[in-house]
KEKE-3310 file (N, C-alpha, C; in steps of 0.2 Angstrom, whole numbers, plus 5000, padded with zeros to 4 digits):
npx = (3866:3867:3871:3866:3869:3886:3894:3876:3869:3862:3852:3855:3842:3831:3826:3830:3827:3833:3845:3847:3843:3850:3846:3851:3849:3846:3853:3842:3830:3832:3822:3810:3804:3809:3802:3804:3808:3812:3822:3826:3841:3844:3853:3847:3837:3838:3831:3825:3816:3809:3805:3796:3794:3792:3798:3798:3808:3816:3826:3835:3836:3840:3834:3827:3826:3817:3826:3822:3829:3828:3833:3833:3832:3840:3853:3870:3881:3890:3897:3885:3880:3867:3860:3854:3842:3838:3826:3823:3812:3818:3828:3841:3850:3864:3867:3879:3874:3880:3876:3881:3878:3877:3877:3877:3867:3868:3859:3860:3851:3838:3846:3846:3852:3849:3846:3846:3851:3860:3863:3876:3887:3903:3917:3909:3906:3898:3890:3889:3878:3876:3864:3855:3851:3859:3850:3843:3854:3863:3873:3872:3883:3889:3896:3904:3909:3916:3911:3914:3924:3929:3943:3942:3936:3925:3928:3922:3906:3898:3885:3880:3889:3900:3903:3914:3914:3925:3918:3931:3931:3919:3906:3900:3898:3897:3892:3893:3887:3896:3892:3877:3872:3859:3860:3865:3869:3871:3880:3880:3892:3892:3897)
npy = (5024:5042:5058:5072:5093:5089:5094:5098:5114:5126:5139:5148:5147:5144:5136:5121:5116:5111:5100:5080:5064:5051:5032:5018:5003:4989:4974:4966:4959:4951:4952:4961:4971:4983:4988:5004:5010:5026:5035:5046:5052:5065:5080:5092:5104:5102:5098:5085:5081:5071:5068:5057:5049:5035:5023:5013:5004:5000:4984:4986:4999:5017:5027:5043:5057:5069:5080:5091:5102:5111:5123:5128:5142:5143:5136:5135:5142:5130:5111:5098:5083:5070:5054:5044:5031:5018:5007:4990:4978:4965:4972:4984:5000:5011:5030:5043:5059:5077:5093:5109:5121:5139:5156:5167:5166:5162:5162:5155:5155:5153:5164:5172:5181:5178:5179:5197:5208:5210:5214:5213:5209:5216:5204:5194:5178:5173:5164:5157:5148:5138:5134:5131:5120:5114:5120:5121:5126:5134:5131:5137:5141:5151:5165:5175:5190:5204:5222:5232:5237:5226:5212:5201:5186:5174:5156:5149:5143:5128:5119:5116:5119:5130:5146:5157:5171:5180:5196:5209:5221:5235:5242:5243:5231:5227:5216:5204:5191:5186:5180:5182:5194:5202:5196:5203:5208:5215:5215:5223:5229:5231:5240)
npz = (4796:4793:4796:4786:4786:4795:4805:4812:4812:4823:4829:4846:4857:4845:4831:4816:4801:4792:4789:4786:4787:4783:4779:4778:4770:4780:4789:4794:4785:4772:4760:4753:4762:4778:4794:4802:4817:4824:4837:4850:4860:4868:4875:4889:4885:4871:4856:4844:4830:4820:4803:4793:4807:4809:4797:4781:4776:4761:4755:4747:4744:4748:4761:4766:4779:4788:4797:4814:4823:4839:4849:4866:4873:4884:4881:4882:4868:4858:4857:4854:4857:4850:4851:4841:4837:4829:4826:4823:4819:4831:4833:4837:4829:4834:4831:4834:4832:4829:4837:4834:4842:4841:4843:4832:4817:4800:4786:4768:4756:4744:4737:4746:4759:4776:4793:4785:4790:4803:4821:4833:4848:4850:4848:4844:4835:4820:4811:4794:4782:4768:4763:4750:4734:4721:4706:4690:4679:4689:4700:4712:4721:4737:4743:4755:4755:4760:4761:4767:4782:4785:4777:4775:4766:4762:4756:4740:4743:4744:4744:4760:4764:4777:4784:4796:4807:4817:4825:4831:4835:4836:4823:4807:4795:4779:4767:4753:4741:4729:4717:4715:4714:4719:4733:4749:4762:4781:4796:4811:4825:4838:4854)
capx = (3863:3872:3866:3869:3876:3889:3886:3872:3871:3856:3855:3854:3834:3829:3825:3831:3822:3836:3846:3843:3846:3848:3845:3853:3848:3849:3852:3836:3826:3834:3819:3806:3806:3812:3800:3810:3807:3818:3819:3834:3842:3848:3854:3843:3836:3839:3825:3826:3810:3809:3798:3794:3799:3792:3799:3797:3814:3819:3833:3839:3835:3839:3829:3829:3820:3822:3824:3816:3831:3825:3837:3829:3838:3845:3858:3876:3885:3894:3895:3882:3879:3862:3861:3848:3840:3834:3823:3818:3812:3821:3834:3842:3857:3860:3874:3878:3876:3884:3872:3881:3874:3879:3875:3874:3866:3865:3859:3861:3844:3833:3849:3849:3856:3843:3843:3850:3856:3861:3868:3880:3892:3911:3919:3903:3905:3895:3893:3884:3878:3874:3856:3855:3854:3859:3844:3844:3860:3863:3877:3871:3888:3887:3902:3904:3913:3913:3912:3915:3924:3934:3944:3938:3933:3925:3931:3914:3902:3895:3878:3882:3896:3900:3909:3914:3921:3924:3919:3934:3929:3914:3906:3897:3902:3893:3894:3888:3888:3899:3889:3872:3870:3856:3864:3868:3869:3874:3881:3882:3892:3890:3904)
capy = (5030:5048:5063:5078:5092:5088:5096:5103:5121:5128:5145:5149:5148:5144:5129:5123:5111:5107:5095:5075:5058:5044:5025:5012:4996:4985:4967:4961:4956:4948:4952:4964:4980:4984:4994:5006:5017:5033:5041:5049:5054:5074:5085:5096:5109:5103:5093:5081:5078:5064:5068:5055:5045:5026:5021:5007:5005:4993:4981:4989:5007:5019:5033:5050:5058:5076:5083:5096:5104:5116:5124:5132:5149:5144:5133:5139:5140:5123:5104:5093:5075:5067:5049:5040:5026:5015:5001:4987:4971:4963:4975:4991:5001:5017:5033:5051:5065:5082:5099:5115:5126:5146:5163:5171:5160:5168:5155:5156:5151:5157:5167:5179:5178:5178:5187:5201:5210:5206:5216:5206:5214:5215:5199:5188:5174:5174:5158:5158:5141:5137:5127:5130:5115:5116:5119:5122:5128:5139:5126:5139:5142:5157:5165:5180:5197:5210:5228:5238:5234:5219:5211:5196:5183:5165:5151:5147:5139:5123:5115:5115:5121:5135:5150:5157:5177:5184:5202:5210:5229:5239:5244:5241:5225:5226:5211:5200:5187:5188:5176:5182:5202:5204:5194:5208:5210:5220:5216:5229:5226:5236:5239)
capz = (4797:4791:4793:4782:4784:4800:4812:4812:4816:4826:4835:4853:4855:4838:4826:4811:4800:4785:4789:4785:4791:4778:4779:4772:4771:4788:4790:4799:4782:4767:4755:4753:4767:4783:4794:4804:4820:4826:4844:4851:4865:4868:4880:4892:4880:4865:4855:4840:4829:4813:4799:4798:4811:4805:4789:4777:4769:4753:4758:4741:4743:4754:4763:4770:4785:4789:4805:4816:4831:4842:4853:4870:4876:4890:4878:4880:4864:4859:4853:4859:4855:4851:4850:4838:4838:4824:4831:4818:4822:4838:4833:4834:4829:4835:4831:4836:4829:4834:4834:4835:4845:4840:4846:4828:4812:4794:4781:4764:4752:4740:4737:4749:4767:4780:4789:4780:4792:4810:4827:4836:4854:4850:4851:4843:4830:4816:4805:4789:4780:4763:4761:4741:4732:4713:4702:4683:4678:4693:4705:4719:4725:4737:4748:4758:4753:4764:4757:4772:4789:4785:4772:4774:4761:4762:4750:4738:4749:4741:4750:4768:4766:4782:4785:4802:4806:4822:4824:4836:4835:4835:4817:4801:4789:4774:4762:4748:4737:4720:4711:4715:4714:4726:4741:4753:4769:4786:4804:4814:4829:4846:4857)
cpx = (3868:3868:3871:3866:3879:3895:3883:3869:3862:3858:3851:3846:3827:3829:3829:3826:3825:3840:3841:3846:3847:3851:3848:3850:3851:3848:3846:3833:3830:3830:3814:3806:3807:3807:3805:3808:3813:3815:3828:3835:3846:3848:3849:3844:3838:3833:3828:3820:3811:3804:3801:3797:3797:3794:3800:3803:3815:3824:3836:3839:3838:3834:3831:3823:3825:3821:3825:3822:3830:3831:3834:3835:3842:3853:3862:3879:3891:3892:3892:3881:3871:3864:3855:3849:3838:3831:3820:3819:3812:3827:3837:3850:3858:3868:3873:3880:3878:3878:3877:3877:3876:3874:3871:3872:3866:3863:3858:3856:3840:3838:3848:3852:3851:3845:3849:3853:3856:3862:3871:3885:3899:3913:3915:3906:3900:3896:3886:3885:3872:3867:3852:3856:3853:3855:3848:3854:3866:3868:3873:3875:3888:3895:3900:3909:3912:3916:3915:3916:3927:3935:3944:3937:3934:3928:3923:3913:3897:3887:3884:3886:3896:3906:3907:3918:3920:3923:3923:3933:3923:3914:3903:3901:3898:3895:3890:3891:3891:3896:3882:3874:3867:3857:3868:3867:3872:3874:3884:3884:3896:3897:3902)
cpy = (5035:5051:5068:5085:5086:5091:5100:5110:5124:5134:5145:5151:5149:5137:5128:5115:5108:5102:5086:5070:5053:5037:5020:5005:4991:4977:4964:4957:4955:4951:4957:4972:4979:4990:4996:5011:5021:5035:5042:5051:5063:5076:5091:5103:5109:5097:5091:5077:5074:5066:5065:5051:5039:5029:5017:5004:4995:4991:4984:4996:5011:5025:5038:5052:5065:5076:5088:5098:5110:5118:5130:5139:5150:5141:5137:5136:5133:5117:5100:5087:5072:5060:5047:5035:5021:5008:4996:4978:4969:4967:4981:4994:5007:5022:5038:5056:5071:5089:5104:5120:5134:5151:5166:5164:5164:5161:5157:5153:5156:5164:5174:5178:5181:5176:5192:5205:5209:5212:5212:5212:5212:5208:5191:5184:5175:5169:5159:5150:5142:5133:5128:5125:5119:5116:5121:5119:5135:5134:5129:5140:5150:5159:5172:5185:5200:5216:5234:5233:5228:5217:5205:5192:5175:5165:5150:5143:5134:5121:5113:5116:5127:5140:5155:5166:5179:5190:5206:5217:5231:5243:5241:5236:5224:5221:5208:5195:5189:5185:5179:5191:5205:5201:5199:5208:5211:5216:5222:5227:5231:5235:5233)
cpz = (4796:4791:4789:4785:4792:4804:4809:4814:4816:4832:4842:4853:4848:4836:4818:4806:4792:4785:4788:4788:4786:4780:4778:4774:4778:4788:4794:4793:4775:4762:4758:4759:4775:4788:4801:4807:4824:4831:4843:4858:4867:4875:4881:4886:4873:4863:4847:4839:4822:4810:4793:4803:4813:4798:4787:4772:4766:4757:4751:4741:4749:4757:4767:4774:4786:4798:4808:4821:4833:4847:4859:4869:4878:4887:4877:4873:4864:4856:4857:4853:4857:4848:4846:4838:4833:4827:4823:4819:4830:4840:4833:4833:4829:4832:4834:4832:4834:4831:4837:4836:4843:4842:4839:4822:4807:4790:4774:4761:4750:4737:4739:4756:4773:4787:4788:4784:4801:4813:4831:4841:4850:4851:4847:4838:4825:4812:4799:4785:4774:4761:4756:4739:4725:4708:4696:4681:4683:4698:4713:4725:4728:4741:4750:4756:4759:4761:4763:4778:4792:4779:4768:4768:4762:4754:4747:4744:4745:4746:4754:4768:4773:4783:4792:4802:4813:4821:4830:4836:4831:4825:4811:4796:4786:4769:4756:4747:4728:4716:4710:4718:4719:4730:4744:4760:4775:4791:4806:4822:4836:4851:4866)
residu = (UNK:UNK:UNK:UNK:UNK:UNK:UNK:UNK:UNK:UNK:UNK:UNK:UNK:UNK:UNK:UNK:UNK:UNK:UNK:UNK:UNK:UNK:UNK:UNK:UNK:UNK:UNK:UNK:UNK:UNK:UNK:UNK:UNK:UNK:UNK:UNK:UNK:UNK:UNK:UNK:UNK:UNK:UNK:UNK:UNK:UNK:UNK:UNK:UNK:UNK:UNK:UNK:UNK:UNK:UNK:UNK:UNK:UNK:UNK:UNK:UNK:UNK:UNK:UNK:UNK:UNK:UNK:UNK:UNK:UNK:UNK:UNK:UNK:UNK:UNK:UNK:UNK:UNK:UNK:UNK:UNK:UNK:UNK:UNK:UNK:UNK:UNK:UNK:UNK:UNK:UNK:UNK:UNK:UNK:UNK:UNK:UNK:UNK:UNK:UNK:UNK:UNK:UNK:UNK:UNK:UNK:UNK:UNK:UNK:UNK:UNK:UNK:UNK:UNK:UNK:UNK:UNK:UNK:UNK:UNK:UNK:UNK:UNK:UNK:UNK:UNK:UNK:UNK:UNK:UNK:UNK:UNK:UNK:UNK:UNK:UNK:UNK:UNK:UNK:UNK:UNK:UNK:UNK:UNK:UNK:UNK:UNK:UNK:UNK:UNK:UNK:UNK:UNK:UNK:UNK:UNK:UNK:UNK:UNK:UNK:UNK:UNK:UNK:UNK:UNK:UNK:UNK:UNK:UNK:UNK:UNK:UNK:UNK:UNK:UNK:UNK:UNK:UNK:UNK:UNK:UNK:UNK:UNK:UNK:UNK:UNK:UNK:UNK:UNK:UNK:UNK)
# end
């Protein structure tokens, strides 16, 4: 079991539902399919749901399940560890994953940044995450400028990739996207 990305990032009192878990083939069954059930174990206020959460996998194939995390309110910023479970057969095998918990989130998709414009107090973090996959002839690499307020500049941002900026003074930080025109967007951050 692998998830994608690593860690997965969820903000204080909110869900996210793009991350995935993939399967691989498990020694219980030489031939034919493996049926295969998910639970998990989390930390107070954090939840972990499987869609779906039985599945049928090939001893040759692998398979994906997405999953659902929810982060109460009360959750302080930080790394926590859920454990899964995989149950098949008489058998199970289990790993941990890691969920970043953050204050602020921006996420990158459908090329624009969502949401577009933020307030955030002196001092706050800000991470932005790439959940574009590459269609046509578009890779869907996006990164962050900032037009005003900072001189800032991520490295391109691939899928999943993430970018982090502390905001230590009061004021307007206008940005974009270089690749994608209409990708804009404002923090505004209060003393």
């Amino acid at each position: 079991m692998t998830n994608t990305p690593d860690p997965i990032l969820v903000q204080v009192g909110a869900g996210v539902g793009y991350p995935k878990m993939d399967l691989v083939p498990l020694p219980a069954a030489s031939t034919g399919s493996e049926a295969i059930t998910l639970n998990s174990t989390a930390p107070t206020g954090l939840t972990l749901k499987f869609n779906p959460s039985s599945v049928n996998l090939s001893t040759n194939n692998k398979a994906s399940v997405l999953l659902v995390v929810n982060s109460s309110q009360s959750m302080t910023p930080g790394d926590y560890k859920i454990t899964v479970v995989a149950h098949y057969g008489s058998t199970s095998s289990k790993t941990d994953i890691t969920i970043r918990v953050v204050q602020y989130l921006v996420f990158q998709t459908t090329n624009s940044f969502s949401p577009s414009s933020l307030t955030v107090k002196q001092g706050s973090t800000v991470y932005w995450i790439n959940l574009d996959t590459p269609v046509g002839g578009d890779p869907e690499v996006h990164n962050v400028i900032f037009d005003s307020g900072a001189t800032a500049t991520s490295n391109n941002m691939n899928q999943f990739d993430t970018y982090t900026y502390m905001f230590a003074a009061p004021g307007t930080y206008a940005y974009h996207c270089s690749y994608h025109p209409g990708m804009k967007g404002t923090i505004t951050v209060t003393a």
